[in-house]
DOBA-665995 format. One line per field, with one value per residue (C-alpha): residue number from 1; x, y, z. Coordinates in steps of 0.05 Angstrom, whole numbers, plus 5000, padded with zeros to 4 digits. Layout:
<sefis>
resi (NUM, ...);
xx (X, ...);
yy (Y, ...);
zz (Z, ...);
</sefis>
This chain:
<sefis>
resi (1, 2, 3, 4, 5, 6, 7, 8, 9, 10, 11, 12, 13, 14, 15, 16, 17, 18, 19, 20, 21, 22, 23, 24, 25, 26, 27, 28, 29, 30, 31, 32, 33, 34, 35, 36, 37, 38, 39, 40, 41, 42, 43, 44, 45, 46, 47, 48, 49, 50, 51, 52, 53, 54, 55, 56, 57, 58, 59, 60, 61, 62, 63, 64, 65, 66, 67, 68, 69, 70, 71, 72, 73, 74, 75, 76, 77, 78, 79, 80, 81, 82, 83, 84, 85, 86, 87, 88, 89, 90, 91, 92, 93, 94, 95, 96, 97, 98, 99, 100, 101, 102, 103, 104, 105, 106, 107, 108, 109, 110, 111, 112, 113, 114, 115, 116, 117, 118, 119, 120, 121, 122, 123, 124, 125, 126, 127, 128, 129, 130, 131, 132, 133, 134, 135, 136, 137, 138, 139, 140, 141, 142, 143, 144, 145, 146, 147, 148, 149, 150, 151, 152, 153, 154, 155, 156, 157, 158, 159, 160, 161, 162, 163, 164, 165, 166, 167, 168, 169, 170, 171, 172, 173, 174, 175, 176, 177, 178, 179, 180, 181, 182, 183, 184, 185, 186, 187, 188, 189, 190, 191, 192, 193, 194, 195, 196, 197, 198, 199, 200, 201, 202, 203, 204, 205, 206, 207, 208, 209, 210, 211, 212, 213, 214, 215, 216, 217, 218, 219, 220, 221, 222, 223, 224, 225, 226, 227, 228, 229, 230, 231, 232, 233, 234, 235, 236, 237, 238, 239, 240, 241, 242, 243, 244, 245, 246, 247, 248, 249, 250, 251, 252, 253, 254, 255, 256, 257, 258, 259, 260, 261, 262, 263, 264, 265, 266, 267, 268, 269, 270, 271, 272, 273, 274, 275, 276, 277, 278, 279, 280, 281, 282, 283, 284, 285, 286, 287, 288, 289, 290, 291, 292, 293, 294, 295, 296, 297, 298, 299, 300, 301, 302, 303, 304, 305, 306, 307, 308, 309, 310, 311, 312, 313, 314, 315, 316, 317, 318, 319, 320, 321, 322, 323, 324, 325, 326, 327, 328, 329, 330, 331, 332, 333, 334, 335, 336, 337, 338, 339, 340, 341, 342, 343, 344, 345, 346, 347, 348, 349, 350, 351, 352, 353, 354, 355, 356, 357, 358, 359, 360, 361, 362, 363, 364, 365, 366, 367, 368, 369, 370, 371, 372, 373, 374, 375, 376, 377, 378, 379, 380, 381, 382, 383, 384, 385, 386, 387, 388, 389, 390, 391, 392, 393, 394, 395, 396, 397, 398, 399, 400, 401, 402, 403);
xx (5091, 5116, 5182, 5171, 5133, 5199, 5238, 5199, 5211, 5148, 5166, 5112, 5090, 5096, 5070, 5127, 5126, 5129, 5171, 5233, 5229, 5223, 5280, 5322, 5301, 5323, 5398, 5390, 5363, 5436, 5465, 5403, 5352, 5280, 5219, 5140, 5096, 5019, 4983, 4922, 4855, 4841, 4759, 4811, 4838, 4764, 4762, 4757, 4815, 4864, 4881, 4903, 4948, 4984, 4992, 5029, 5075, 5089, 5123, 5158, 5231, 5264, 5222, 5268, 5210, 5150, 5127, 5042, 5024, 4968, 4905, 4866, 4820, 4840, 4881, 4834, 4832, 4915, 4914, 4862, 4916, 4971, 4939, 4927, 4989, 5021, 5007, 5059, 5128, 5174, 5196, 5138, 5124, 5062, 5076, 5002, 5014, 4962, 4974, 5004, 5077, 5073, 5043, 5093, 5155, 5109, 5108, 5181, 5184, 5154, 5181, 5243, 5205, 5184, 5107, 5069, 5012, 4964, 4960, 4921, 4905, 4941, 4993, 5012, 5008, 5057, 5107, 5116, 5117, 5163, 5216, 5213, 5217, 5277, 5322, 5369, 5331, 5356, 5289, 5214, 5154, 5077, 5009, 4949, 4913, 4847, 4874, 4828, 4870, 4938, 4994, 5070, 5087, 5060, 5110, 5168, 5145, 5154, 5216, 5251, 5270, 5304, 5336, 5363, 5443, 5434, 5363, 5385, 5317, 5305, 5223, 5171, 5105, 5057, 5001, 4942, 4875, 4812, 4772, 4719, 4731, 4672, 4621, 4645, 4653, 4703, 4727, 4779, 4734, 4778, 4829, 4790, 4740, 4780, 4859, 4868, 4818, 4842, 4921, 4898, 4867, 4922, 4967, 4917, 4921, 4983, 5001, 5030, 5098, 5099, 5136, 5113, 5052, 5073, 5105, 5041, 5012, 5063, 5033, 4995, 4958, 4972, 4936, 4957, 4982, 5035, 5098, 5176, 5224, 5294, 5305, 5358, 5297, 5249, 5291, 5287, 5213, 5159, 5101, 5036, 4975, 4912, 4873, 4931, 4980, 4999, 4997, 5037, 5087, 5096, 5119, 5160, 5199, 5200, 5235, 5279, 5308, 5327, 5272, 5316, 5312, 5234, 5195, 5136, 5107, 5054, 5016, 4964, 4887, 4876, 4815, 4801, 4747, 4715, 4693, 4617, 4596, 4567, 4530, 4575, 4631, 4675, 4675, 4692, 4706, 4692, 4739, 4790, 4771, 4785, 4847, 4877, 4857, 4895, 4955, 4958, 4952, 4997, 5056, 5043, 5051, 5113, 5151, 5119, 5098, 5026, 4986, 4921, 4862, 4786, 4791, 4845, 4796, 4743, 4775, 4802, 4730, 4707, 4769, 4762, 4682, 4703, 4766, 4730, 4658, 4706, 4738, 4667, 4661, 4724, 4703, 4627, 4670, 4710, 4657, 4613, 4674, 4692, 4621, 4625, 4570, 4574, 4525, 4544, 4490, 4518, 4584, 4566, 4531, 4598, 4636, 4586, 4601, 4670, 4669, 4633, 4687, 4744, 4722, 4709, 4786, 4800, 4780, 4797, 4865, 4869, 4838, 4883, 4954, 4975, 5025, 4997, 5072, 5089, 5166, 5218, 5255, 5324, 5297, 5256, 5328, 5361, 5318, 5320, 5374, 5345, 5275, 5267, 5300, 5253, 5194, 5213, 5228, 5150, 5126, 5162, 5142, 5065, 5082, 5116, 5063, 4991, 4960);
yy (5306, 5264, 5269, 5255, 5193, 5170, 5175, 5129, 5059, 5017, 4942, 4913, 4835, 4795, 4739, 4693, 4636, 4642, 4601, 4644, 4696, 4646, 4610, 4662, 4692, 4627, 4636, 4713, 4696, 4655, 4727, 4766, 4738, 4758, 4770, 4771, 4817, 4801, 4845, 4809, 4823, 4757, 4754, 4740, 4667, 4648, 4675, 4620, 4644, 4647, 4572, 4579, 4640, 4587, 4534, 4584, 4616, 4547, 4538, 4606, 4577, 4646, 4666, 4666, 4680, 4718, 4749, 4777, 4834, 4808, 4846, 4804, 4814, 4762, 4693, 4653, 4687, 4681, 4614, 4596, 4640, 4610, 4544, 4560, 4588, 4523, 4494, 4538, 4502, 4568, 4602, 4638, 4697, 4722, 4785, 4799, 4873, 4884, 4833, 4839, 4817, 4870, 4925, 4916, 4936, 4992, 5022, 5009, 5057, 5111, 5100, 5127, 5191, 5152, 5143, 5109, 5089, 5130, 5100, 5041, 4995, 4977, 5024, 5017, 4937, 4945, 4989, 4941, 4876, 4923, 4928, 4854, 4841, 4889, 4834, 4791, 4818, 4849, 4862, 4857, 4838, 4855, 4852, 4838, 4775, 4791, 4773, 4722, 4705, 4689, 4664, 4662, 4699, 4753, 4770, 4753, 4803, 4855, 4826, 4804, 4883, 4897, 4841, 4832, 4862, 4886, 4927, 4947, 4989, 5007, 5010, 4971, 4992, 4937, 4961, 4921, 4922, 4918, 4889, 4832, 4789, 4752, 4792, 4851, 4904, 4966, 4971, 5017, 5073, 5113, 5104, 5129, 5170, 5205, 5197, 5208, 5269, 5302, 5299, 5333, 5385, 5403, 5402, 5450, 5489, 5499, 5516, 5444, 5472, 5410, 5355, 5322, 5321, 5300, 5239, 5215, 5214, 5177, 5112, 5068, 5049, 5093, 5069, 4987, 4967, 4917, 4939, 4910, 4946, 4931, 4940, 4997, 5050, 5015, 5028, 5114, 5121, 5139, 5100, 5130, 5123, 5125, 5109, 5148, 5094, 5077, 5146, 5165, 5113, 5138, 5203, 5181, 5142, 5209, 5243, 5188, 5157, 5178, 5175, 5121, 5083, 5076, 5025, 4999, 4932, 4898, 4848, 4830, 4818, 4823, 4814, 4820, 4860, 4919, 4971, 4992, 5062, 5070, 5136, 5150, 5196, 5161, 5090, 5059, 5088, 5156, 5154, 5127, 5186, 5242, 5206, 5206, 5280, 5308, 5268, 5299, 5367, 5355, 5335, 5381, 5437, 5395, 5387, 5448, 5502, 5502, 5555, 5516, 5557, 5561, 5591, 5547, 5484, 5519, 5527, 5457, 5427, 5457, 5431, 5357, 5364, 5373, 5326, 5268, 5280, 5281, 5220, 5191, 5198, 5160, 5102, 5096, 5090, 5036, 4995, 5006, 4980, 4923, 4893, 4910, 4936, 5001, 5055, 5126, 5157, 5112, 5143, 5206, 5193, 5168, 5228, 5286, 5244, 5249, 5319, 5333, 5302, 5330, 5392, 5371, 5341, 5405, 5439, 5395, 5398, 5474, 5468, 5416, 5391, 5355, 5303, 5232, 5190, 5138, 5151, 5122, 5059, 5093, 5143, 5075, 5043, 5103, 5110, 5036, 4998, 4933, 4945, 4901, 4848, 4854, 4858, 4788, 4757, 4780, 4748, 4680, 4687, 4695, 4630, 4597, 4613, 4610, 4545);
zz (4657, 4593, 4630, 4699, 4663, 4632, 4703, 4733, 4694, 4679, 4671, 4621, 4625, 4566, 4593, 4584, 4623, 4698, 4724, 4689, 4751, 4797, 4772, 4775, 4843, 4874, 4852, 4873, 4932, 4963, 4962, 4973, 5017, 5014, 5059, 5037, 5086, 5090, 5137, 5156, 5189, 5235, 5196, 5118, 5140, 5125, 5051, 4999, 4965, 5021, 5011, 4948, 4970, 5013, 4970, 4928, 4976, 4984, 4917, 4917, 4930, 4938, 4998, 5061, 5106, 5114, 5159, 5177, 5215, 5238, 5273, 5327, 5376, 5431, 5444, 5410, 5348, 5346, 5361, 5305, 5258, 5281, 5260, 5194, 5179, 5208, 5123, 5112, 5090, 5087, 5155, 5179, 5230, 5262, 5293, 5337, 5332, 5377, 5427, 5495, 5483, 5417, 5462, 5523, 5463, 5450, 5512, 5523, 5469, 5491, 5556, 5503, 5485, 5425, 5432, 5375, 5413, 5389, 5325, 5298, 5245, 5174, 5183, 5253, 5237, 5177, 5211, 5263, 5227, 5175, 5232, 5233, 5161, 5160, 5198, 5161, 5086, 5029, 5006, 5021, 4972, 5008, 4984, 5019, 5042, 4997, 4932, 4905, 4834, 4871, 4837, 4863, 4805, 4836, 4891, 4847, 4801, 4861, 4881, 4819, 4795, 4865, 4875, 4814, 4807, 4738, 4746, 4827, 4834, 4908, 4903, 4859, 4851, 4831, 4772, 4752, 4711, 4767, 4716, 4739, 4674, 4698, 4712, 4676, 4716, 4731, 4789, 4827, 4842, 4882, 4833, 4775, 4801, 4859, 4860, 4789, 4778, 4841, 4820, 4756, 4781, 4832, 4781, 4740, 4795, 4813, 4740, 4722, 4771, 4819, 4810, 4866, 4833, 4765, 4795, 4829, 4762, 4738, 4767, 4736, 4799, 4862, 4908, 4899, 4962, 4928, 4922, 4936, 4971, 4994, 5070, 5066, 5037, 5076, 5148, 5125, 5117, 5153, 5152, 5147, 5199, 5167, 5102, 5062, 5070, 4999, 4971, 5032, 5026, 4957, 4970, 5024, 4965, 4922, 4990, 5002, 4929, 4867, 4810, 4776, 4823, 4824, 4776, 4774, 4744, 4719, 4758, 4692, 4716, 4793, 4845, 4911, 4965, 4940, 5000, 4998, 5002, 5057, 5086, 5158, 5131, 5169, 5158, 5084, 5030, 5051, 5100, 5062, 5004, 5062, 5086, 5012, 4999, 5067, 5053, 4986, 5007, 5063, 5021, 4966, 5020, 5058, 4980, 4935, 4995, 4972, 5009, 5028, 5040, 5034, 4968, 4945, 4954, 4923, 4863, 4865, 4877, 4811, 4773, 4807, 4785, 4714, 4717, 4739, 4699, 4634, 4656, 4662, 4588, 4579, 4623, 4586, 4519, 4535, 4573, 4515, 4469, 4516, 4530, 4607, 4657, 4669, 4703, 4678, 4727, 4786, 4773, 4772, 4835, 4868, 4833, 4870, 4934, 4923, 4912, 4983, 5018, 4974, 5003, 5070, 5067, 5053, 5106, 5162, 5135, 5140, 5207, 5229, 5194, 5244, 5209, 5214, 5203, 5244, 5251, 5208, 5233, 5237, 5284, 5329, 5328, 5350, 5402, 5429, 5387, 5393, 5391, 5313, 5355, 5415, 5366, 5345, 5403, 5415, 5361, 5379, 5451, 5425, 5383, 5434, 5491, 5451, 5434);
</sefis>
């Protein structure tokens, strides 16, 4: 694992001042042009902290566009988007992925044996808006629109090691610390108290032979949905449709790109939403937690050949158990050595919930492994050539046409 560890660079942050990166990203940027993707829910324009995340992009000089997948319900709520984003100095797309000029280049697709409409949500928004992204960039920074300490540091942090001639990674992984320095609590539950517990105990498992799994535990922080890419490795990989997306994504980058060629950075403190449990398996978290758990198991069978059975997840129930009740012990230490808040029994609680749907993941898997992968954008182009170039055109005609 120490090894697999040492393939996959981690670039630390020594605070120096900020302004360096962005310095430098606007002299990269004349030869290799950059695009920041926000995927958006149309309810997150009226979060406190989404003005600030404007007023920054605004000062980010090496941005040559960006671009939002957004998700609304209806004309009005695209119009009252399209407003807000109108504060926005830099170049600046809205692709309504589920709006009727969208939808129509969806089913021209399939109309090409290419049929995508079945999926929904964050993934299907971020493949599309990907596609747009894709045009005239060398690379592509995206985070999400629910980050409440925003600074434009932050995507040049994702960008900078990509874009940069003399570092030339192909895929940066954003890390953080989901600490609440004000109220002081832990967060990243499914992080800590799922992800990391699980990966252990498949490795355990599986007799510490997969290296598939030894790079997952590589990263810092999975299951952060910031990341930079360039457009070349973005155009080969297939997106994933449900609540596995950023695990998924990863190992598409382990199929697709040399381990050298991965990093990952960090982004310091960072705060945004935090999902509530809530008792209908699947909504929130716990849908997310089954999501996570099949796309696991589905590429540790697709990359290592796994045999996933009944008794299989048995066993690797009692190992998660163990893995993540030891980890428990670890977290009450260092809250009790940091001063935070912490409830021991309340993550146990969270831990014997996990564990219920680990299983239950399980199973549905073996019952049903059905891949869930939107396709990759070479395959979409090869189907229709110009279909990134009728996605924009689209999202200008929704500009041009709504309020």
């Amino acid at each position: 694992m120490d090894f697999m560890q040492e393939r996959i660079t981690t670039i630390h942050d020594f605070r120096i001042e900020e302004r360096f990166l962005c310095l430098a990203l606007e002299d990269i940027a004349k030869e290799r042009p950059m695009t920041l993707l926000i995927p958006m829910l149309f309810e997150e324009i009226f979060g406190d902290h989404i003005e600030n995340i404007l007023k920054e992009i605004n000062e980010s000089n090496f941005l040559t566009k960006v671009v939002i997948a957004l998700a609304a319900d209806d004309e009005q709520q695209y119009i009252q988007v399209k407003q807000y984003f109108s504060k926005l100095e830099i170049p600046c797309i809205i692709v309504w992925c589920d709006g009727p000029s969208v939808q129509q280049v969806i089913e021209e697709l399939k109309e090409k044996d290419l049929d995508i409409t079945m999926f929904s949500g964050k993934g299907k928004d971020t493949w599309i808006a990907l596609g747009v992204a894709t045009l005239d960039s060398y690379a592509i920074a995206m985070h999400d629109a629910d980050i409440v300490f925003y600074s434009r540091v932050l995507p040049a942090k994702l960008l900078y090691s990509v874009v940069e001639p003399d570092l030339d990674f192909y895929y940066n992984k954003g890390y953080y610390a989901r600490i609440d320095m004000e109220r002081l609590i832990m967060y990243g539950r499914v992080t800590r108290l799922l992800l990391s517990p699980l990966l252990n105990s498949l490795l355990e498992k599986t007799h510490y032979s997969s290296n598939f799994l030894k790079y997952m535990c590589a990263f810092k922080y999975p299951l952060s949905g910031e990341f930079g890419i360039t457009s070349d490795l973005a155009l080969n990989i297939r997106m994933p449709g449900d609540w596995g997306l950023e695990v998924g994504l990863l190992a598409e980058v382990f199929k697709n790109t040399a381990l050298k060629r991965i990093c990952q950075v960090d982004l310091g403190f960072y705060e945004h939403k935090h999902r509530p449990i809530k008792s209908d398996a699947e909504e929130g978290i716990q849908k997310m937690t089954k999501d996570i758990t099949k796309t696991i198991l589905r590429n540790l069978v697709e990359l290592d050949g796994v045999d996933i059975d009944e008794a299989f997840m048995q066993s690797v129930n009692v190992l998660f158990k163990r893995a993540a009740q030891d980890r428990i012990r670890q977290y009450h230490a260092d809250a009790l050595f940091n001063g935070l808040n912490y409830s021991r029994h309340g993550e146990e609680c969270i831990v014997e919930a996990f564990s219920k749907y680990v299983l239950s993941a399980g199973r549905e898997y073996i019952q049903n492994p059905e891949d869930v992968h939107l396709p990759d954008w070479k395959r979409a182009i090869s189907a229709m050539p110009d279909i990134r170039e009728k996605l924009k055109d689209a999202a200008l005609n929704d500009f041009n046409n709504y309020g």
